[in-house]
C-alpha positions in Angstrom: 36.9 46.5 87.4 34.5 46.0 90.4 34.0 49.1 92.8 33.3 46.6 96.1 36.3 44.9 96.8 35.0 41.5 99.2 32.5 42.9 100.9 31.1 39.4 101.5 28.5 37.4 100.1 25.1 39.4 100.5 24.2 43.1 101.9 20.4 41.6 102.5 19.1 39.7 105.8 19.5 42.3 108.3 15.4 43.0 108.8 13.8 41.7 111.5 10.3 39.9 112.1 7.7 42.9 113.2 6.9 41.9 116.6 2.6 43.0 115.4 2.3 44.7 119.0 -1.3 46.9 119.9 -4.4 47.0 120.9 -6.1 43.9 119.5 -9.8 44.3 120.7 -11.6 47.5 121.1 -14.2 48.8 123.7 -17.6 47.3 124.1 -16.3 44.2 121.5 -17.5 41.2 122.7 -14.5 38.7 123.2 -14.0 34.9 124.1 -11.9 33.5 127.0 -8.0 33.2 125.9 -8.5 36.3 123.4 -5.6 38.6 123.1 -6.6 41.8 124.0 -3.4 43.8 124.2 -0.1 42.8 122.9 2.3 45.2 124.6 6.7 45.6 126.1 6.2 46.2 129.3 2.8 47.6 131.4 1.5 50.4 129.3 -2.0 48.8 129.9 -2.7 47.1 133.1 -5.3 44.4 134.2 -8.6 44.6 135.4 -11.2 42.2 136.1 -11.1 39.6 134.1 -7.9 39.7 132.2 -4.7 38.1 132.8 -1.1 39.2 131.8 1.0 36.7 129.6 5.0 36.7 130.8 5.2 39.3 127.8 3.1 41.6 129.2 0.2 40.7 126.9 -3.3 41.1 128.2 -5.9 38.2 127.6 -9.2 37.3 128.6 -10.0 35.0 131.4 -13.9 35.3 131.0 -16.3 35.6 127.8 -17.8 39.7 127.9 -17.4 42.8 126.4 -13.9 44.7 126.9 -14.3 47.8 128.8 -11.1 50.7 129.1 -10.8 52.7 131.9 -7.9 55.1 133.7 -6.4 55.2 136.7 -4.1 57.1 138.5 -0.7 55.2 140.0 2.0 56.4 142.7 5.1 56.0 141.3 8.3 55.0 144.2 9.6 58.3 143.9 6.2 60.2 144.3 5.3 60.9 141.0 1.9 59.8 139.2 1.1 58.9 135.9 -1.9 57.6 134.6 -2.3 54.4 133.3 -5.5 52.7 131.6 -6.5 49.9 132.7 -8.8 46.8 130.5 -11.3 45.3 132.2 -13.7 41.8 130.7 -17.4 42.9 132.2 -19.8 40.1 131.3 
């Protein structure tokens, strides 16, 4: 006698695609324009010169250079501040 009684046709499929988010280039790597530097959900890294942000959120390179991080400090509406770093295409 069978313990599962018509639990359907399969327990499998429920895993979904990785999404393969990060940092794609590091500091001082030289890069070519349209290069993916950041892959990201909303603005954990923010533009700086030279670098565009896709509808995603992902950060790409406008010019040919070296990528270059750097922080800087943000007002949030209510007051606060955080720190965010921002990536920069010098070159």
């Amino acid at each position: 006698m069978a313990h599962t009684k018509s639990g359907g046709s399969t327990k499998l499929g429920r895993e979904s695609a990785s999404q393969r988010l990060g940092v794609k280039r590091q500091d001082n790597q030289m890069v070519k324009a349209g290069e993916v530097l950041i892959r990201q959900r909303g603005t954990k890294y923010l533009a700086g010169l030279n670098v565009g942000t896709g509808k995603d959120d992902t950060l790409y390179a406008l010019k040919a250079g070296a990528v270059k991080f750097a922080s800087k400090t943000k007002t949030k509406f209510d007051g606060r501040k955080r720190t965010a770093k921002v990536v920069s295409v010098i070159g």
